[in-house]
N, C-alpha and C positions, 0 to 999 in steps of 0.2 A: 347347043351345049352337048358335046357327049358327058358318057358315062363315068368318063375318066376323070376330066371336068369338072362335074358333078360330085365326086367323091373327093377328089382334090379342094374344092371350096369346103363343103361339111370338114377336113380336117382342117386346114389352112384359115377359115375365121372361125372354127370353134372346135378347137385344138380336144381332143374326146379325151376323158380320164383313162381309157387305159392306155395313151401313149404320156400325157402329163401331168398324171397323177390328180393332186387336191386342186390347184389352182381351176380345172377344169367343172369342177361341182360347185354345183349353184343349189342349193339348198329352197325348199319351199317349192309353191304351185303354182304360184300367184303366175309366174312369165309363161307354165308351161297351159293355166285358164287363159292366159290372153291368145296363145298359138291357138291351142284347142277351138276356142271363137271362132277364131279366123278360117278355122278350116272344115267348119260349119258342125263342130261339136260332138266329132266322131265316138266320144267315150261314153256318151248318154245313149249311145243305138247299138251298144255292143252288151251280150249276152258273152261275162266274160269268167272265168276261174284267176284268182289272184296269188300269187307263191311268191313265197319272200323265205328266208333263211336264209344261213354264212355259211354253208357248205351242202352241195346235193341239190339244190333249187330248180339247175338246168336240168339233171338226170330226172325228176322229178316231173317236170312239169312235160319232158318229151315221154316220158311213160304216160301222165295221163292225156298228152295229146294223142300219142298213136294209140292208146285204146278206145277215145270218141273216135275218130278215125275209123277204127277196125268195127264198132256200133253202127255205122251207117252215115256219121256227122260229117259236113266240112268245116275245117278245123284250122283258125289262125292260129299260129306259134309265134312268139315273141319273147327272143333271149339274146342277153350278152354276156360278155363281150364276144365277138367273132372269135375265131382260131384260124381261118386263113382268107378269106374273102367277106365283107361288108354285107351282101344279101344274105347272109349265112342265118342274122338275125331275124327275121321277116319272114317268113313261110305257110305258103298255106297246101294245107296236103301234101307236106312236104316238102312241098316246091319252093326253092327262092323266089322274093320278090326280083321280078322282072327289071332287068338295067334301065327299061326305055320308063318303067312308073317313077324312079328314083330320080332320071331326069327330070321328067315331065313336073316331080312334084317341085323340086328344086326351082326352076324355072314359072312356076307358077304361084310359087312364092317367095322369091328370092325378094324383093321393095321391101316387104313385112320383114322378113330373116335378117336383113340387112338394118333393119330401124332398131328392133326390137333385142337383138344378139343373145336369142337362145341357148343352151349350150349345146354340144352334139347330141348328149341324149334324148335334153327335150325335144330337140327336132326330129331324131330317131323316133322317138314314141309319138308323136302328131302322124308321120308318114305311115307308121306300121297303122294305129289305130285305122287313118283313111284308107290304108290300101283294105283292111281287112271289111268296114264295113263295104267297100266298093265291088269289093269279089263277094259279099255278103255270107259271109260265112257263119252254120251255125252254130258257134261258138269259139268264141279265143280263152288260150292257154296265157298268159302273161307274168314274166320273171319279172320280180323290181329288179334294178340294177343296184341300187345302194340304200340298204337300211329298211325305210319301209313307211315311216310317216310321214319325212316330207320328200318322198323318192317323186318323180315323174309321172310315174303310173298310176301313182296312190290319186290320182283324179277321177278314178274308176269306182261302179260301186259293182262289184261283182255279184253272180250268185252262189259264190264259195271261194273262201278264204285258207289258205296253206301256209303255214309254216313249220319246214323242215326241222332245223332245229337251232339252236346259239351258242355260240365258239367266240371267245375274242380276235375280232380281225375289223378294221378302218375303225380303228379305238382313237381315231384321231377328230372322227364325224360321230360314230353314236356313241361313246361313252367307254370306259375303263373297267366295266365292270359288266358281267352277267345281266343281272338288272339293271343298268339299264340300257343296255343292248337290246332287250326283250324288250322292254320299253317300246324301242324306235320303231324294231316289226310286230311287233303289235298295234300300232295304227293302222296296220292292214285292215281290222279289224271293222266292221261295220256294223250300224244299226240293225238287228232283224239276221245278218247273212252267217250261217253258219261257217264254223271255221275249224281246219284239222292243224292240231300239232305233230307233227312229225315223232320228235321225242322228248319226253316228257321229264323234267329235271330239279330236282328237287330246290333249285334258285332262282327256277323263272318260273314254276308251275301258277303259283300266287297272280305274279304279274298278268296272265295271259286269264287267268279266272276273273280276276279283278274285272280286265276290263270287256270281257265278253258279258259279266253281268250289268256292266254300265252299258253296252250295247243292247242287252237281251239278245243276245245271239246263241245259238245251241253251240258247245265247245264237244271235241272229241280231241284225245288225245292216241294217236295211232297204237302206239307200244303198249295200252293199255286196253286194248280195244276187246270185248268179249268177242261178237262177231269174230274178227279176226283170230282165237285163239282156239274156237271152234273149226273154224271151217279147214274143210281136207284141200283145198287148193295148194300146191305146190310151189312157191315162186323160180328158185336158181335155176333148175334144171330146166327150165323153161323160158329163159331171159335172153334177151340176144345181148345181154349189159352184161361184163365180167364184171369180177371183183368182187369178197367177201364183203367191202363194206358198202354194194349196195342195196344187202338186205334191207337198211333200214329208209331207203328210197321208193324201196317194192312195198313195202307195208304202208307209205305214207301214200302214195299213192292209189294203194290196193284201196283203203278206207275213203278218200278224194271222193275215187271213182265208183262206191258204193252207195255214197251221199250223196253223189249226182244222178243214179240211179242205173248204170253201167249191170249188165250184169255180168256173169263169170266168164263166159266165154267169150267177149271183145275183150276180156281185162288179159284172158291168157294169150291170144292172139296178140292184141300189143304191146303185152311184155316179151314176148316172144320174138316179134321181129320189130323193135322200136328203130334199133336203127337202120332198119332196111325202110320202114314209114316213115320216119322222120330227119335221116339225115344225121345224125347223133353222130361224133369224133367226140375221141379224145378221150372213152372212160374204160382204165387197164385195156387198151387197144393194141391187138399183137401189128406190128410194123411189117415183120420178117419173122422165117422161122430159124435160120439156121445161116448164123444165130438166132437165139430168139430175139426178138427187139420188141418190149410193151414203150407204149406213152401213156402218160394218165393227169388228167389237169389237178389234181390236188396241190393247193398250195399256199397254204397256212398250216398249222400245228394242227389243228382241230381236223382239217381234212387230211394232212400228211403221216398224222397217224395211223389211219387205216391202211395207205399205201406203203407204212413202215411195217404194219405184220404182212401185209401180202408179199414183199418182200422177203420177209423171213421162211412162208412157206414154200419161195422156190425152192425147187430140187439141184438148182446147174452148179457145178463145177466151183465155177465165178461168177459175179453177176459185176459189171458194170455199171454205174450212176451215173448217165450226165445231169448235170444239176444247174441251176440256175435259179433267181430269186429276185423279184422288186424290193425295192431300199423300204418301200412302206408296209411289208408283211413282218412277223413275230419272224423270223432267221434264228432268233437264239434258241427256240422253241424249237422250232422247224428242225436244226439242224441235232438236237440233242434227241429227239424221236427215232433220227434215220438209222436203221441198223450198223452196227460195226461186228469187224471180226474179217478176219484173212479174207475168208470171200466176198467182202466188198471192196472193190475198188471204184473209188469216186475221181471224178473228173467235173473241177467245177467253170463254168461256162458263164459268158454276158448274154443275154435273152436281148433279142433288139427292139428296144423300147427304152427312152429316158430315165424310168424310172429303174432301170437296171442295176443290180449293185455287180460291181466286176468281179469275175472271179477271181481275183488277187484276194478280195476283198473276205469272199467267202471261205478260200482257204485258209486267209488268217485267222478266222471265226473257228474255223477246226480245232477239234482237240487231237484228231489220229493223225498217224504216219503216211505214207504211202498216197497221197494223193496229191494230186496237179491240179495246175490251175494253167487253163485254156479259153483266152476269151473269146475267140470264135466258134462258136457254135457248131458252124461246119467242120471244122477242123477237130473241134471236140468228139463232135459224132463218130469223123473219119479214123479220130485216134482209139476210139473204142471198138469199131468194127475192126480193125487193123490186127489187136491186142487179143481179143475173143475168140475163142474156138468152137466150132460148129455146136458145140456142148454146154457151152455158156450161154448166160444172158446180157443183155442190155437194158437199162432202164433210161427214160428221158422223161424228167418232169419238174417240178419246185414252181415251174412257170407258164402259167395259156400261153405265153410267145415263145417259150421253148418248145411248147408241145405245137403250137400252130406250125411251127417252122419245121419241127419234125415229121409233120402228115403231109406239109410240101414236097419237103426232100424224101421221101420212101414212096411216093406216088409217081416220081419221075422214071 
């Protein structure tokens, strides 16, 4: 089997939610304990940190990777979805996992895969788990992929528990409502392990107290953190992460990494150069200068928020929007956030993925003038570099598959 192969069967019998959406989640543990079994119980030997939250989770959890990292640690990373290549998820020291381990696992448990029909995450998370205790690494970073109580991962008992923060987004799996969205990641939550909130809200604060006192687990809530409000450490001007709204990534992890025992100078070092350690795309990432061209994976209301004031604070001329959107994200939300006014011009784009809503679609969602509807991607892109002058900007986001597709195309 190559690798090609290999990746072709993982989509081909179990089709991964971020190409088809809901049909693809499989809910509960139960299938992802019987793999775990089978591949001799990698979650029980891993020394692991657990991050869950609806916005910031990845940024988050590769900050406190490259700061164990920058300590002396070797250091498993485990996050999705990918942005342009499969091993993207799986890294250790940075490194992708290796084509020939991806085969070899595939192949060595294809009978099992075959009987038992995993979804693609849960067999994502059996391979990362094996590959990481194989390379033995001391200690893995680990993103849920959805929600948090009955996600894949949650088979883990870490020795620290994160969550970033709660926005409504997959209100179709954990719930309609703040509470109980906090709810769902909140099961991260375990016996004894302490656990950092990200940001603290005056509708889930309860939720998250509740149940760390039914765990006995010590709670810290970042945003509130004395520590933290005390000490003269610096974050922005020290981050290799743009963007105004990852202040609140830097704090969450700044506190993570304190509770783990990190001290200040791995923390500045790996915020420093995270994504040179870790491999990190996609967050306010300039493409090109001139034009400018950012990408930035924000893409729900609650994260496109922030992407709509940084927006506001460019300086240029014009600023270009390619946009693009899954049919199962808040759009009405999303789309009433994004700034207006003469200098934006929006250009709305199909993301390629199933779940795509077309750009017809989203211009008819518009309330302003002056914008297009382009469903090629490329062509979208091509009509905005075309239209911009060395003095303008470009933006490309609303979607991981528009912005995957955009770190392809400006890498060529």
């Amino acid at each position: 089997m190559t690798y090609n192969e290999a990746v072709s069967y993982l989509y081909s019998s179990r089709p991964p939610f971020h190409q088809v959406g809901a049909s693809a989640y499989k809910p509960g543990l139960e299938n992802t304990l019987r793999l775990m079994t089978h591949v001799g119980n990698p979650h029980e030997q891993l020394k692991a940190v657990h991050v869950a939250g609806t916005n910031g989770k990845g940024s988050t959890c590769h900050l406190i990777a490259a700061s164990l990292q920058a300590s002396g640690l070797k250091v498993g990373l485990y996050t999705s979805p990918h942005l342009i290549e499969l091993r993207e998820r799986i890294r250790v020291n940075g490194t992708p996992i290796e084509e020939a381990e991806v085969v070899a696992f595939i192949e060595q448990n294809r009978e099992f895969l075959d009987c038992t029909q995993p979804s693609f995450f849960e067999t994502m998370t059996a391979l990362a788990f094996a590959y990481f205790v194989k390379q033995q690494v001391d200690i893995a970073v680990i993103e849920v992929g959805l929600g948090g109580r009955l996600d894949s991962t949650n088979v883990l008992t870490p020795i620290l528990s994160v969550i970033t923060n709660i926005g409504l987004d997959h209100t179709e799996f954990l719930g309609t409502t703040l509470k109980q969205i906090a709810r769902e990641k909140a099961g991260i939550i375990k016996p004894g392990v302490p656990v950092v909130i990200g940001e603290s809200h005056p509708q889930t604060m309860n939720v998250f107290l509740e149940r760390a006192q039914e765990c006995g687990s010590p709670i810290y809530f970042a945003d509130e953190c004395e520590y933290l409000r005390r000490t003269r450490l610096r974050f922005a001007p020290e981050c290799e992460l743009h963007g105004n709204y990852q202040e609140h990534n830097l704090q969450t992890a700044f506190v993570a990494l304190r509770e783990l025992g990190i001290n200040n100078e791995a923390i500045r070092q790996g915020f420093a150069h995270v994504c040179t350690i870790t491999g990190l795309r996609g967050r306010w990432e300039t493409l090109q200068t001139k034009p400018l061209v950012i990408c930035d994976t924000g893409h729900n209301g609650h994260g496109l928020q922030y992407v709509a004031r940084q927006l506001k604070e460019l300086k240029n001329p014009h600023i270009y929007i390619v946009f693009g959107q899954v049919n199962d994200k808040d759009t009405d939300i999303s789309l009433r956030l994004m700034p207006r006014g003469e200098r934006y011009i929006y250009i709305f784009t199909k993301p390629d993925t199933q779940r795509a809503r077309s750009a017809q679609e989203l211009l008819d969602m518009w309330s302003e003038s002056g914008a297009l509807a382009i469903e090629n991607p490329d062509e979208a892109i091509n009509y905005a570099l075309s239209h911009a002058t060395e003095e303008d900007a470009i933006f490309i986001g609303g979607s991981n598959y528009l912005v995957g597709y955009a770190l392809s195309r400006f890498a060529h």
